[in-house]
C-alpha positions in Angstrom: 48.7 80.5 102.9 51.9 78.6 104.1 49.3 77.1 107.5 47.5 73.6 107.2 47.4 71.3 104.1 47.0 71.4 100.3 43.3 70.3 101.3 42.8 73.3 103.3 44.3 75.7 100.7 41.9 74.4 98.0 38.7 75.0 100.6 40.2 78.6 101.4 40.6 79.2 97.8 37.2 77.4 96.2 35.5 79.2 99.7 37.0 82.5 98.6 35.1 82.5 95.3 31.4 81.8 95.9 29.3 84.6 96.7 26.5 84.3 99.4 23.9 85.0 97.0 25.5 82.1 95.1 24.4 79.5 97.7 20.7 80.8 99.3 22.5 82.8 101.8 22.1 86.5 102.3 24.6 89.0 101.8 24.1 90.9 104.9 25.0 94.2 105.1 28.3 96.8 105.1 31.7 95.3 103.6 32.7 91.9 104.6 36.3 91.1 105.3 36.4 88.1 103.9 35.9 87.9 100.2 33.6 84.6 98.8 32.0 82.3 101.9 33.2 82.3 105.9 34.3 79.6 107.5 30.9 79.7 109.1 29.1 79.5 106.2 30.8 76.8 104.3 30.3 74.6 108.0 26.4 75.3 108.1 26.3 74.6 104.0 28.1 71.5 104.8 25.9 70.4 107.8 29.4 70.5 110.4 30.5 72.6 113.3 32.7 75.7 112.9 34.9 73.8 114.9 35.5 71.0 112.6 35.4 72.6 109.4 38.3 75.1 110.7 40.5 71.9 111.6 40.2 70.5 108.4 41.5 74.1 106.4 44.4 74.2 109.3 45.0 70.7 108.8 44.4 69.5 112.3 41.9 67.3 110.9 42.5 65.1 107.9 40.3 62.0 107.9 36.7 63.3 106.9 34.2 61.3 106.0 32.7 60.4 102.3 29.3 62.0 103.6 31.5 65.3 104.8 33.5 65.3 101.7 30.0 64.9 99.8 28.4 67.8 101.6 31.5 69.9 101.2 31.7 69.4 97.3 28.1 70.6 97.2 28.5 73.8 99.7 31.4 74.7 97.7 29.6 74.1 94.2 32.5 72.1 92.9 32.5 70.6 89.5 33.2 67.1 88.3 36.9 67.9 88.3 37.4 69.7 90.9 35.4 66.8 93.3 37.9 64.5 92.0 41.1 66.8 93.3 38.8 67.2 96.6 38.9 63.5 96.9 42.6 63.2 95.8 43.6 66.0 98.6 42.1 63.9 101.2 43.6 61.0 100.0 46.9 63.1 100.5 46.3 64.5 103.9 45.3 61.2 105.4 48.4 59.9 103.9 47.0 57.1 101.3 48.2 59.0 98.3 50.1 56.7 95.7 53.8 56.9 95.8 55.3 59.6 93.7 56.5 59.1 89.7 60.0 59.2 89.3 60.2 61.6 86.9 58.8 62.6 83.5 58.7 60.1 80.7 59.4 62.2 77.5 60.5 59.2 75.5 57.9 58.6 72.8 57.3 55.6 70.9 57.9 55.2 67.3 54.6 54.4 65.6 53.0 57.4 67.8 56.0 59.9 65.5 54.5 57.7 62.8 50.9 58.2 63.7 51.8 62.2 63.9 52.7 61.8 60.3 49.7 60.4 59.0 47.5 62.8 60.7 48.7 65.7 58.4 47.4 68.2 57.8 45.9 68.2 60.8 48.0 70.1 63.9 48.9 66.9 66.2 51.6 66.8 68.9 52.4 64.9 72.2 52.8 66.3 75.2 53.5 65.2 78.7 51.4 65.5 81.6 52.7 68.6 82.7 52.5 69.7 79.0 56.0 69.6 77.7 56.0 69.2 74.0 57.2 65.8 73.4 56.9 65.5 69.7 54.9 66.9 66.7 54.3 66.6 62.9 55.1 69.9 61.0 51.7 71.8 61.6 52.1 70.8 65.0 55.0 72.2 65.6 54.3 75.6 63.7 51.1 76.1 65.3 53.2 77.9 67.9 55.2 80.5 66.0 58.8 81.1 67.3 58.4 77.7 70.0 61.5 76.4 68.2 63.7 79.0 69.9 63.7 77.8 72.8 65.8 74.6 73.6 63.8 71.1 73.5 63.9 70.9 77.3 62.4 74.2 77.7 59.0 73.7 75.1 55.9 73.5 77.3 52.6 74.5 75.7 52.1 76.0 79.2 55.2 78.0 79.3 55.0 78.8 76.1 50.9 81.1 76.7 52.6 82.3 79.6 56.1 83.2 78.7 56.6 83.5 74.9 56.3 86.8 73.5 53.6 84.8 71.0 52.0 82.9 73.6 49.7 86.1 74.7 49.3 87.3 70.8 48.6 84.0 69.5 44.9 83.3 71.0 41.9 85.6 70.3 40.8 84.8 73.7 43.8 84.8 75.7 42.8 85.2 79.3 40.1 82.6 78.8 42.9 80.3 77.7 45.1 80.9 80.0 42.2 80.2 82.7 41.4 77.0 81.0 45.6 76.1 80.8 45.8 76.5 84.7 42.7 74.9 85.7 44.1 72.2 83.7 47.5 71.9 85.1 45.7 71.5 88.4 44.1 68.7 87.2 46.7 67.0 86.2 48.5 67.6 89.2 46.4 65.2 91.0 47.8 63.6 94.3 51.0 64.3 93.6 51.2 68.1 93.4 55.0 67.9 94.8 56.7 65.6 91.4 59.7 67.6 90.5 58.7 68.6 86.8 55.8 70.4 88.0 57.1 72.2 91.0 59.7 73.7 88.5 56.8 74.4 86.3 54.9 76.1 88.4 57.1 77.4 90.6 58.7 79.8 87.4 55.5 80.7 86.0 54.7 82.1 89.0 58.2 84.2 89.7 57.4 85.2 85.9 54.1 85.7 85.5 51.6 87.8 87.7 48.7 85.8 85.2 49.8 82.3 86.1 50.5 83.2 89.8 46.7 84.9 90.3 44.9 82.2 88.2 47.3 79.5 90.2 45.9 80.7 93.7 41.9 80.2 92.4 42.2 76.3 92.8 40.1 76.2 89.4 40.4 72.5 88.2 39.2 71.4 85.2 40.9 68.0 83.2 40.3 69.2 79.2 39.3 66.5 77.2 38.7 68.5 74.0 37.1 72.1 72.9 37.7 74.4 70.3 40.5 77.0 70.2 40.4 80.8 68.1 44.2 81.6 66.8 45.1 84.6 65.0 48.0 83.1 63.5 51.4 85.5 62.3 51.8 83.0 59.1 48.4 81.8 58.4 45.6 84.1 59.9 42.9 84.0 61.7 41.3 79.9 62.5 38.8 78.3 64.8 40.0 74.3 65.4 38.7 71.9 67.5 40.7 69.8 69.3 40.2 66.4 71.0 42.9 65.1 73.6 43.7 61.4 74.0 45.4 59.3 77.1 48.7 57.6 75.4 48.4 54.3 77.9 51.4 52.5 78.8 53.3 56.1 79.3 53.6 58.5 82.4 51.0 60.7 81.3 51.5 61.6 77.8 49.2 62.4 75.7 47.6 63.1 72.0 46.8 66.2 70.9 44.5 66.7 67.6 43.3 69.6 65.9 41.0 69.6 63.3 38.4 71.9 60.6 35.8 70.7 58.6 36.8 70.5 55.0 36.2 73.5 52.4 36.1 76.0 55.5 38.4 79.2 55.4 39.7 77.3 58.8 40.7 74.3 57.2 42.2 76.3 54.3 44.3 77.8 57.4 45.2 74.5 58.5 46.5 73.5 55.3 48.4 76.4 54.9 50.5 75.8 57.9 51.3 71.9 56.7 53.1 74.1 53.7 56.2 74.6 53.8 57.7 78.2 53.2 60.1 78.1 50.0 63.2 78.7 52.0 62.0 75.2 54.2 63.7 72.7 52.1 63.6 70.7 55.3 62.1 70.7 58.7 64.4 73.1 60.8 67.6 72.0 62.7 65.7 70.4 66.1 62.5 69.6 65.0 60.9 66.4 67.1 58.8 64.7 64.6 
């Protein structure tokens, strides 16, 4: 996987996981060596020559045209999402990417820690783009049990489904989470999948975790915007909250994350229930960003 471009690793990968029968082509017969689509059939999908289509997944070709990039996003079935990181990779490989950030920006403004406050009792917290946890009111913070363990530097929502030993016990539907967690992270990637923060990021989750490295390699992308999340929480029990996440503009990335349960519901109950705090909490722990 080290040959040709981040462009032509996404096509192997998105290639790799479309069936024939998926696209109008027939599955043929005996066991085929390659699992998903051949290079063949992605080209005649796509309307291009073998030829071509090879060149751009070794990287010998990195200029293809809107209509190509068109026809490929439709051989390959590609989302919304994951068109957009097709356009972005050929943006890369042809060299008209944006320059890199500099860095992280995990400073966060005063009236957003105020705006945390006011949310209560609803979970809220800020993270950065590569999910670093940036700051959060009280439920926000205890929503992930045992997060505060770690040092500041090291608490990334991320890291934390991955890594934590409460990360894989905390959702009911972990591995479809953790799917949804990845995709996202390669979304927010963008056109600049080299920045330092998230080449750390990913490069330990995938020394640590055989999950994040296997889910990692499937090129899924998908930029959340909002859903609904199923905790079986240590402290509070079992809760269904939807979430909405917000842009923070003016920042490098960071954004808003809200939770939230209609009123009089057993999951809003749940929700208050973690704004409490226990009777030995006579003040937010040592190290708590609010």
């Amino acid at each position: 996987m080290s040959e040709g471009t981040e462009l032509g690793r996404f096509l192997r990968a998105r290639r790799g996981q479309i069936r024939p029968q998926e696209v109008g082509l027939p599955a043929g017969t005996g066991i085929r060596r390659t699992p998903g689509l051949r290079r063949e059939e992605v080209a005649t999908l796509a309307g291009v020559s073998i030829d071509y289509y090879t060149r751009l997944e070794r990287g010998r070709e990195t200029r293809p045209s809107p209509a190509v990039v068109a026809a490929l996003g439709e051989a390959l079935q590609l989302t919304t999402d994951a068109m957009h990181r097709l356009h972005e990779l050929v943006a890369l490989a042809a060299g008209q990417a944006p320059t890199p950030s500099q860095g992280p920006a995990r400073a966060v403004r005063e009236p957003l820690r105020t705006l945390l406050e006011t949310l209560r009792p609803s979970p809220a917290y800020v993270v950065s783009r590569t999910n670093d946890l940036l700051a959060a009111n009280r439920p926000g913070l205890r929503l992930f049990p045992g997060i505060t363990e770690w040092p500041r530097e090291r608490r990334n929502v991320t890291r934390y489904m991955f890594l934590h030993p409460m990360g894989r016990r905390l959702y009911r539907d972990w591995e479809k989470m953790a799917a949804h967690s990845t995709a996202h992270l390669r979304a927010i990637a963008g056109a600049d999948p080299d920045v330092p923060e998230l080449a750390q990021l990913v490069g330990e989750l995938v020394l640590k975790s055989p999950e994040f490295a296997r889910l990692w390699e499937r090129y899924d992308v998908e930029a959340r915007g909002g859903g609904q999340k199923h905790f079986q929480h240590p402290e509070v029990g079992s809760m269904c909250l939807t979430f909405e996440v917000m842009a923070i503009f003016r920042t490098d990335g960071q954004r808003l994350v809200i939770y939230q349960a209609p009123p009089g519901t057993p999951d809003h109950d749940a929700m208050l229930l973690l704004d409490m705090a226990n009777p030995e909490e006579a003040a937010l722990p040592e190290g708590v960003d609010r």
